[in-house]
N, C-alpha and C positions, 0 to 999 in steps of 0.2 A: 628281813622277814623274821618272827619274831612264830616260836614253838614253844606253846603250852601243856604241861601234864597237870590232870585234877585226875585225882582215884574217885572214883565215882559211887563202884560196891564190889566188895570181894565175891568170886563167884565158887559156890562150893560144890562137893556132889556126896550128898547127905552130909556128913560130921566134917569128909575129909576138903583139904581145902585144896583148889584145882588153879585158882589163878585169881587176877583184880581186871576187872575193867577201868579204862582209863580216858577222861574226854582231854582229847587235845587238840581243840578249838575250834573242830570242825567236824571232827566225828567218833569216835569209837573205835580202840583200841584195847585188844588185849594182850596182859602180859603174865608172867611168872614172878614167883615171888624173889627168884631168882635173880631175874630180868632186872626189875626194880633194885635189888640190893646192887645190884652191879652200876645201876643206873646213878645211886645216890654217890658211891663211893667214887665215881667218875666225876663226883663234884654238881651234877647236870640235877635240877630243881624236880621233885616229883611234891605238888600240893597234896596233902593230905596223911602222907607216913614220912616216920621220919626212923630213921636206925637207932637203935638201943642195944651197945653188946651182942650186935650183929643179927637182932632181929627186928622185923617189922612193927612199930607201933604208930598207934593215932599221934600225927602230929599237935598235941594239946596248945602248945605255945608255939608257933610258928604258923599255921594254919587256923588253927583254933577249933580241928575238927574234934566233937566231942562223943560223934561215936557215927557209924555207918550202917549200910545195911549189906546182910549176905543173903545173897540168892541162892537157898538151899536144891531147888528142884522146880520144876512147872509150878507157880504161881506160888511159892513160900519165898517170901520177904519177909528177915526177922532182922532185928538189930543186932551188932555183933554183943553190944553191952545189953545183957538186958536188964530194963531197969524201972522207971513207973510209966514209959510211952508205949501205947499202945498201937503207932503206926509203923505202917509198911511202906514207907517212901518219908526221903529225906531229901530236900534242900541242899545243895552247896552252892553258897555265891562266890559267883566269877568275875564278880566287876559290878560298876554302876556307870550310867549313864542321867541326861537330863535329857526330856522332853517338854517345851512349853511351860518350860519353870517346874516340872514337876522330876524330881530324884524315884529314880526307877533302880533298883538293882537285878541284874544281871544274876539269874541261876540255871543248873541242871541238876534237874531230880534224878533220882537213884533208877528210875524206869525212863530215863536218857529224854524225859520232857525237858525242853529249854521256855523257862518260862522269865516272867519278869513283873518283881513287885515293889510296889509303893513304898512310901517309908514305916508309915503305920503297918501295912500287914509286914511287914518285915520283921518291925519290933514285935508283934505277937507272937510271930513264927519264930523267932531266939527264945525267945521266955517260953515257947509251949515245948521246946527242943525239936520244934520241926524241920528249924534250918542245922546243920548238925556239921557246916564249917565253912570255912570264907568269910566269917564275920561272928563277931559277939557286941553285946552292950555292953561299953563304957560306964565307968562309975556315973557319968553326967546321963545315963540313959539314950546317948548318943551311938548311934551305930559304926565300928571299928572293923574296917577291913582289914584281911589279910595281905602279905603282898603276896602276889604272880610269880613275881619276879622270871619271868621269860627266859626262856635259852634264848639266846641270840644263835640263829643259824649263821653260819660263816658265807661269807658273799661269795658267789662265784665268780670266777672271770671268765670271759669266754675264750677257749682255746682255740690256735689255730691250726687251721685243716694241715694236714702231715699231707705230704706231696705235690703242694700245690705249686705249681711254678710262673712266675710274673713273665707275662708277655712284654715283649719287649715290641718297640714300634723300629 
C-alpha cells in the first residue's frame, strides 16, 4: 500500500500562519509546519514544499508548484504569491488516467474538490496559472508531470496470538 502527501493550502488565522492542509489520497489531513519539517528531514516525500535552510518553500523544481492558496478566515482564499491572478481556488494534479482513448488528469482543488480534466482544459489551466502544481508545460507544449513518488508503507506480517497452545490429539 502505497501513502501519498500533496499540500493542498496553507491554513492561516488572519496574518498568522496556524498550519497546511494536506490530501493523502483519500482525504484530508492536517498538519504543522513543524510536522512537515520533521516530515521532509525523515526523508518521507511531502509534494508541494520543499525545505530551504530549514524553512518551508514552494517546491518550484520538484513539484512545480508555483504558488498556493491560504485560507485566511470564513471564505477569504488568497494566494500566497500575489501576483496578476485573480482567483481563489487552484488546481493541483495528482495523476493522469485514460478513459475511452481520452487522457484525463487527475486533480484536487484548494476547496478539496477532486476533479478531472481533459488535456486541452489542462493546457489552458497551466498557462492561465489555474493549475498551480503537479504539472507544467514542456518546451514542446506538452504536459509534464510531476513525480508522487509514494511512501511505500512497510508490510505488515501478521503476529501470533501470545498464549496460544497446540492441542495435541
Amino acid at each position: 500500500m502505497c501513502k501519498m502527501r500533496v499540500v493542498v493550502r496553507r491554513e492561516c488565522l488572519g496574518s498568522r500562519e496556524i498550519g497546511w492542509s494536506i490530501f493523502n489520497g483519500k482525504s484530508i489531513q492536517e498538519c504543522t509546519s513543524i510536522q512537515i519539517r520533521n516530515l521532509i528531514k525523515s526523508g518521507q516525500k511531502v509534494c508541494g514544499l520543499a525545505l530551504k535552510e530549514n524553512d518551508l518553500v514552494l517546491d518550484e523544481e520538484g513539484f512545480f508548484t508555483s504558488n498556493l492558496i491560504e485560507h485566511r478566515s470564513c471564505d477569504n482564499y488568497t494566494p500566497m504569491i500575489e501576483g496578476d491572478t485573480v482567483v481563489n481556488v487552484f488546481y493541483i494534479v495528482i495523476g493522469k488516467h485514460e478513459e475511452s482513448g481520452v487522457v484525463y488528469y487527475d486533480c484536487i482543488s484548494t476547496k478539496f474538490e477532486q476533479a478531472k480534466f481533459n488535456e486541452s482544459d489542462a493546457k489552458a489551466y497551466l498557462r492561465l496559472g489555474i493549475i498551480s502544481g503537479g504539472a507544467r508545460l514542456g518546451a514542446d507544449d506538452k504536459i509534464e508531470l510531476a513525480s508522487l513518488e509514494y511512501e511505500k508503507a512497510e508490510e505488515t506480517k501478521p503476529t501470533e496470538k501470545k498464549g496460544a497452545v497446540e492441542k495435541k490429539k
